[in-house]
C-alpha positions as CSV (number, residue, x, y, z in Angstrom):
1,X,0.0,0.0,0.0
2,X,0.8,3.8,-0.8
3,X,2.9,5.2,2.7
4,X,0.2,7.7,2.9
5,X,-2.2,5.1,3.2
6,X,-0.7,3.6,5.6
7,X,0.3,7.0,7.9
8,X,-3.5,7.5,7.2
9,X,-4.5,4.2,9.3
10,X,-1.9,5.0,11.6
11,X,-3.3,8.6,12.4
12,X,-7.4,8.0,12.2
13,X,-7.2,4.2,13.3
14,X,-11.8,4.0,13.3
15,X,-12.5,5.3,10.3
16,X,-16.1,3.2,9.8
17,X,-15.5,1.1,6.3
18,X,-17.9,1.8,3.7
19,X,-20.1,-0.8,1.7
20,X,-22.1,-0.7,-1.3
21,X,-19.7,2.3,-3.4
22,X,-17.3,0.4,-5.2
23,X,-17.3,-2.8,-7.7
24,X,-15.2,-4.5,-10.1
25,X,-16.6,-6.2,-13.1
26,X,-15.4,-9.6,-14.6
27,X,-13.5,-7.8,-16.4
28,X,-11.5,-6.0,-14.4
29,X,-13.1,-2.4,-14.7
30,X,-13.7,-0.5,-11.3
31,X,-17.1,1.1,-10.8
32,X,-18.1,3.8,-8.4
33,X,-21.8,3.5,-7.4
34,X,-22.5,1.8,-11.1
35,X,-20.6,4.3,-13.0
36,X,-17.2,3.4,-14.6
37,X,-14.2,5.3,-13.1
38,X,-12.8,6.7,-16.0
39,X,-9.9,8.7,-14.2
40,X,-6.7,6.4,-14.7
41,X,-5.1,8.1,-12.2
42,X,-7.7,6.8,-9.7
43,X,-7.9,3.2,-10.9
44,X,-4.2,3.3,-10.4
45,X,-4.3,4.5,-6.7
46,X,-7.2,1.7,-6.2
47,X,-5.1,-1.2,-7.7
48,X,-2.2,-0.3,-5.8
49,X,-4.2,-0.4,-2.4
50,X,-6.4,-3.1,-3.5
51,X,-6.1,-6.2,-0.6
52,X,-8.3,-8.9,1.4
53,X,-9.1,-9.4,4.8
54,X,-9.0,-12.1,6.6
55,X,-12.7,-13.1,6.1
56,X,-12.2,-13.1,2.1
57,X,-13.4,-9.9,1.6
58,X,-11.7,-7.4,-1.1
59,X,-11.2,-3.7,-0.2
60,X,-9.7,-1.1,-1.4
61,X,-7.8,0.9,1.6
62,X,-8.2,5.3,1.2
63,X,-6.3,6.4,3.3
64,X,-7.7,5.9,6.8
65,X,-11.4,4.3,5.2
66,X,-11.2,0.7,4.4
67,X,-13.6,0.5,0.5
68,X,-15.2,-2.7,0.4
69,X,-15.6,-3.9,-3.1
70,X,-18.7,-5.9,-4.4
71,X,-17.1,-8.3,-7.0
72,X,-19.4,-9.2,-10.2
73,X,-17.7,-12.6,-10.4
74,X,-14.0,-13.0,-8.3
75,X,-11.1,-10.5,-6.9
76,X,-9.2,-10.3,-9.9
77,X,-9.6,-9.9,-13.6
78,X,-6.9,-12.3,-15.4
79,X,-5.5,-10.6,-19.0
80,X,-3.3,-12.7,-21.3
81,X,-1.1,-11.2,-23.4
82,X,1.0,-12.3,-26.6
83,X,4.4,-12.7,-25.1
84,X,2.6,-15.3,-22.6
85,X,2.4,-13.0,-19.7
86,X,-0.5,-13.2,-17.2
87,X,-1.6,-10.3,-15.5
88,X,-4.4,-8.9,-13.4
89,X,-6.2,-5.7,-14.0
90,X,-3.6,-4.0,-11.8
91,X,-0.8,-5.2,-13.7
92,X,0.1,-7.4,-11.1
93,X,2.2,-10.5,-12.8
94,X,1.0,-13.9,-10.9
95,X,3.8,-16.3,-10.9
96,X,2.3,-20.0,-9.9
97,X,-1.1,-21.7,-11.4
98,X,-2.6,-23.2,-8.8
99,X,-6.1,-24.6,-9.8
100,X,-8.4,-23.3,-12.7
101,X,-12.3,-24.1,-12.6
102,X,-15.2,-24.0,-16.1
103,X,-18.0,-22.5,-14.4
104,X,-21.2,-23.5,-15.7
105,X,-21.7,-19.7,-17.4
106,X,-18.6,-20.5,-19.3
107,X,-16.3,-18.4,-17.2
108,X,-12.9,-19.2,-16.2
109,X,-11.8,-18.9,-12.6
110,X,-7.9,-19.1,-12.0
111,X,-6.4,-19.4,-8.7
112,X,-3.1,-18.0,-8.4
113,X,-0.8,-17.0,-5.4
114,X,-2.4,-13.7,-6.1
115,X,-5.8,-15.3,-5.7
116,X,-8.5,-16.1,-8.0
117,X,-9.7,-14.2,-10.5
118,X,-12.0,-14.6,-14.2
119,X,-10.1,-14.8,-17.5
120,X,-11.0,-12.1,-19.4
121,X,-13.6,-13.6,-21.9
122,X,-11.6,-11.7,-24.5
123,X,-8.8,-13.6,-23.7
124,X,-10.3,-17.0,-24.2
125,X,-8.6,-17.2,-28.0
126,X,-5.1,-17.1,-26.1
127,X,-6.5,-19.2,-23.8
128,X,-7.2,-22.4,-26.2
129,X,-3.4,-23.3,-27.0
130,X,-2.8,-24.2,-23.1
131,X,-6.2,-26.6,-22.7
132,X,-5.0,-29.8,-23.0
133,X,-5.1,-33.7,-22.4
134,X,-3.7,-35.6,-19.6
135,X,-0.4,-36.5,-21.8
136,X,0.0,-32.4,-22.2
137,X,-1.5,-33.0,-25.8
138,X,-3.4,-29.5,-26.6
139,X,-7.1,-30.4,-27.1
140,X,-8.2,-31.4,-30.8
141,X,-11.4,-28.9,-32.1
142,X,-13.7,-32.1,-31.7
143,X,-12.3,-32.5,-28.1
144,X,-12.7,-29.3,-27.0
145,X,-16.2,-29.2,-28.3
146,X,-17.2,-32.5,-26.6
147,X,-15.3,-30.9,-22.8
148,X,-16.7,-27.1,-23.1
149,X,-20.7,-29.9,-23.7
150,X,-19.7,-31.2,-20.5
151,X,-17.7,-34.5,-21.6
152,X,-13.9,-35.3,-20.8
153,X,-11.5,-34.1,-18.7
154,X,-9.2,-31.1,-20.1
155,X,-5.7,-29.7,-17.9
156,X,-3.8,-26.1,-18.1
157,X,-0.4,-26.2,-19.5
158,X,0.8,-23.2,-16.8
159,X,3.7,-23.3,-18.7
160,X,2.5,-22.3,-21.4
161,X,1.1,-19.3,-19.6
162,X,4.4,-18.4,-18.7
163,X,3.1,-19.9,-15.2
164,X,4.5,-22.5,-12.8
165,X,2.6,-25.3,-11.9
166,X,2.6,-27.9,-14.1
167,X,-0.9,-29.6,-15.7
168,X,-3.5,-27.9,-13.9
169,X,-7.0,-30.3,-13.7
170,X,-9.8,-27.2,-14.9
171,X,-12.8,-28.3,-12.7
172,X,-16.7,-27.6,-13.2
173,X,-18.0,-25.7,-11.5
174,X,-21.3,-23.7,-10.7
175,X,-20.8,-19.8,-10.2
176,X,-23.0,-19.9,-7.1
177,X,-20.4,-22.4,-5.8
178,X,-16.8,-20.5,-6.9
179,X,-16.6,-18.1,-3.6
180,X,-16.7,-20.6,-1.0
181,X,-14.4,-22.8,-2.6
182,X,-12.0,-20.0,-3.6
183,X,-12.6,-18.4,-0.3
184,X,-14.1,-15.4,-1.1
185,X,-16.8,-12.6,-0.7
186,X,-18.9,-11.6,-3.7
187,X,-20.8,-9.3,-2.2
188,X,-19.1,-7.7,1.6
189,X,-21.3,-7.0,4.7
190,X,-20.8,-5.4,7.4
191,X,-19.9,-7.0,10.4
């Protein structure tokens, strides 16, 4: 976090957080009260002081008020690029690919060290070159067709995301489901 932020928490400890203000879409795009944030400036100062607390909730910390954010499908927004980099909406680079999950909308969830976060759906093209079989063999058209109906098994090459981590199984999954088992809060309450 920003060392103002932090002198900020250290002056005005009780600041009372605030729910309900801020989102981020599954595609990474920061929304105050519905409306995009347009300043890049202020998406900046967000991402950098963008964090979770201990009961899986996702905030963003300004100064000495603790944001909650109201997340339209996980904490992160997963971009691939080209050169095989993986990065979050931030521009944060994830190094390790630790479990990936097809939920039953047709998003994909990828749990990093980071934490989990949706593949951008414009992304999926980049995506298709690292689905593969269990012997690492990328997935034939016909076999990706009969896994995306719900048949077969397909893997993650993290490799060839430029990822540690081997052959990652992708597991169904239903959306309703993806919080608890990635261990966090779509939608933050107050305690």
């Amino acid at each position: 976090m920003d060392e103002s932020v932090l002198a900020a928490i250290a002056r005005w400890p009780r600041v009372p957080a605030v729910y309900g203000w801020l989102s981020l879409t599954a595609r990474g795009e920061w929304r105050l009260r519905g409306e995009p944030i347009a300043h890049a400036a202020m998406r900046e100062f967000i991402g950098r002081n963008y964090a979770c607390d201990d009961r899986g909730r996702w905030f963003f910390q300004n100064g000495p008020q603790r944001v909650y954010v109201e997340l339209e499908l996980a904490p992160w927004s997963y971009r691939l690029h080209g050169d095989r980099r993986v990065l979050t909406h931030t521009g944060r680079r994830p190094r390790r690919l630790q479990a990936a999950a097809l939920l039953d909308g047709g998003s994909l969830l990828l749990q990093t060290e980071l934490g989990p976060g949706s593949l951008d759906d414009r992304d999926l093209p980049l995506l298709l070159p690292a689905l593969v079989d269990g012997e690492a063999t990328p997935l034939r058209e016909g076999q990706l067709r009969h896994w995306l109906g719900g048949d077969g098994d397909a893997w993650l090459d993290a490799g060839h995301l430029g990822l540690a981590g081997g052959l990652v199984p992708v597991r169904r999954m239903h959306a309703g489901e993806a919080a608890a088992r990635f261990g966090f809060q779509r939608q933050p309450a107050e305690d």
